[in-house]
C-alpha atoms as one frame of an Amber mdcrd trajectory, in Angstrom:
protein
  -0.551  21.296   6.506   2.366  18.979   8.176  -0.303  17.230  10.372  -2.663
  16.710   7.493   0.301  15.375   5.066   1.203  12.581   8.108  -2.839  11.762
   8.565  -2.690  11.152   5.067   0.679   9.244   5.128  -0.230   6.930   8.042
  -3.258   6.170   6.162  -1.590   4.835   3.356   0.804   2.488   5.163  -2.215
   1.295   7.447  -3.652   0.245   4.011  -0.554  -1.250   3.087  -0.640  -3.156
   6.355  -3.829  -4.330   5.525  -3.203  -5.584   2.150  -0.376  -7.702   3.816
  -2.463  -8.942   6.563  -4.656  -9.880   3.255  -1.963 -11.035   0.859   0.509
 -13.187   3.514  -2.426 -14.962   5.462  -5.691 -14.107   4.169  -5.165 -15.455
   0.685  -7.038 -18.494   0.748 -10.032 -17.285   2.617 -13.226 -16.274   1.873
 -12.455 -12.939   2.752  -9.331 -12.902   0.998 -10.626 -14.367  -1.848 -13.608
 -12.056  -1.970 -11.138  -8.988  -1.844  -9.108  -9.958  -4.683 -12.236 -11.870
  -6.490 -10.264 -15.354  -6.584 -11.453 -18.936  -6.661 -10.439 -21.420  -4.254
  -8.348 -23.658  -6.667  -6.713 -20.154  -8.116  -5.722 -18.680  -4.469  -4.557
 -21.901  -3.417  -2.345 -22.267  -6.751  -1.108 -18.463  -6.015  -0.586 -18.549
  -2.440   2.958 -18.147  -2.637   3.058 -15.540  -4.666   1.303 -13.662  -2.482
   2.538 -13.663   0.313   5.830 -12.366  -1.017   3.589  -9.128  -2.750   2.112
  -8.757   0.934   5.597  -8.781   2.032   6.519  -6.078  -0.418   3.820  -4.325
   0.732   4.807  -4.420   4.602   8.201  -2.798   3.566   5.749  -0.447   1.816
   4.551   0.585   5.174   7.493   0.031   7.282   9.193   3.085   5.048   6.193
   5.199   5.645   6.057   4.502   9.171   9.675   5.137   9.230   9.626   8.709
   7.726   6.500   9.784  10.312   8.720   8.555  13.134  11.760  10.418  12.139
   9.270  13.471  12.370  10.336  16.502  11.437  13.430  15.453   9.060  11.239
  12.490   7.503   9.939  14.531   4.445  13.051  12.850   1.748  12.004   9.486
   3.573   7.895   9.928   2.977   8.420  11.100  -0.436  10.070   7.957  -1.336
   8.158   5.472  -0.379   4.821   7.610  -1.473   6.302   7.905  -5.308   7.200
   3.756  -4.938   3.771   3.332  -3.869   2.133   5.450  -6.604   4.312   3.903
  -9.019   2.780   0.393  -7.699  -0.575   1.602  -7.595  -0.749   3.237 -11.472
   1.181  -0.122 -12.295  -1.553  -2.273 -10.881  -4.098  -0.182 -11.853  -2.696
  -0.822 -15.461  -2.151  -4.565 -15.616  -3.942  -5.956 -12.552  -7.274  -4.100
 -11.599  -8.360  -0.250 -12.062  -9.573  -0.505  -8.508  -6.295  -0.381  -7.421
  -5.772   3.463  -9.048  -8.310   4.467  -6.163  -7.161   2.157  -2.837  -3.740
   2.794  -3.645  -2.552   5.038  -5.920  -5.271   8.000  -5.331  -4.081   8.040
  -1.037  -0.193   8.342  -2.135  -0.565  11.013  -4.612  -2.514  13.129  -2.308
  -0.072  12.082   0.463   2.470  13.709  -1.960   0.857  16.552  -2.357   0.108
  17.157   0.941   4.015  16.348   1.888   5.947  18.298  -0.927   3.134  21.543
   0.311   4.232  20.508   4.173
């Protein structure tokens, strides 16, 4: 169950990664726009902004990555950063895009579940 619970956990913060590498300097591209459905003028207006979400996110993953590399006394560490990251994920999912209930919030409740059963 332990091994499943870190798959699950390192899978999350690679996603977190990701949305950094998209927020911080993929913004204003196509692909960045086409991920977060934004217009040119709109991304370009908001590019600020997010890179300092991506950045939130990155600290996202660094405390995941954190509690799989203190291993076997990470569990307090894993839990925390999974409940911030559902708690971002059901409050995006509520005022930004329901999409976000599934990429984000879905991976760290089951990466609860899977670490309060480890």
């Amino acid at each position: 169950m332990n091994t499943a619970a870190n798959i699950v956990v390192a899978l999350v913060a690679l996603i977190h990664v990701y949305i950094l590498v998209l927020e911080m300097f993929l913004w204003t591209t196509p692909k960045g726009r086409k991920a977060f459905g934004l217009t040119p003028e709109f991304a370009e207006a908001s590019k600020v902004l997010a890179a300092n979400q991506g950045l939130y996110n990155g600290f996202l993953a660094a405390g995941l990555i954190w509690g799989l590399v203190l291993g076997a006394t990470g569990g307090p560490v894993k839990l925390f950063f999974l409940g911030c990251v559902l708690v971002a994920g059901l409050y995006g999912a509520a005022t930004a895009s329901r999409k976000i209930l599934v990429i984000q919030a879905l991976p760290a409740a089951i990466g609860l579940a899977l670490t309060l059963a480890a």
